[in-house]
N, C-alpha and C positions, 0 to 999 in steps of 0.2 A: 504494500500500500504506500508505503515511504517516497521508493522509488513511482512509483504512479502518481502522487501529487507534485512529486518533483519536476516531473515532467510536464507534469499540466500549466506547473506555475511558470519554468521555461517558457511555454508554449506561451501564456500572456503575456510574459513579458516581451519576448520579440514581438509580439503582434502592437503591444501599445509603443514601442520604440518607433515598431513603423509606421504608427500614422502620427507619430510626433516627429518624425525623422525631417519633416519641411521647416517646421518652427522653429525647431532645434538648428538650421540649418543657417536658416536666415538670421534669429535673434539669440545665439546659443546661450549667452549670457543670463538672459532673462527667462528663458526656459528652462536650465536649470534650477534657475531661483526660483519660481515658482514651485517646482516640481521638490526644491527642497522645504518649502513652504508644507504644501500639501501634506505630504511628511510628516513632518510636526504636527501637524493637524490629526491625523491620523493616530498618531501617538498621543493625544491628549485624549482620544478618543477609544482610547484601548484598542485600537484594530490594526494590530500585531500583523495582522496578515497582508491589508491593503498599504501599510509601511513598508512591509517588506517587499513589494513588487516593486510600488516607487522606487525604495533603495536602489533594486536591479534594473530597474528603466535607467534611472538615472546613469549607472553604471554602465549600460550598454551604450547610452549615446555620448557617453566620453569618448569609450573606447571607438565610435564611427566617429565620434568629430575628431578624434586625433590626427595628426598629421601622418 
């Protein structure tokens, strides 16, 4: 089961990467910011789970915005 949620949440996360992958493109700065915003918010909200996808959203489009 472990691994089958893992995989699921992978699976979200590239999907919401990519349709922020334009925003992110154009205003990367402030898409992160947000997206670290969000976050927080999340966290104040106890939902552990919708934080943690942020975290790895966020984390994916470093790694495509990088040089």
């Amino acid at each position: 089961i472990t691994d089958q949620l893992k995989s699921e949440h992978d699976k979200a996360v590239h999907e919401l990467a990519k349709i922020d992958e334009k925003l992110a493109r154009e205003i990367p700065e402030k898409f992160i910011k947000e997206k670290e915003k969000a976050m927080g918010e999340a966290v104040k909200e106890l939902d552990f789970e919708t934080a943690a996808l942020i975290r790895d959203e966020i984390a994916e489009m470093r790694e495509r915005l990088a040089p």
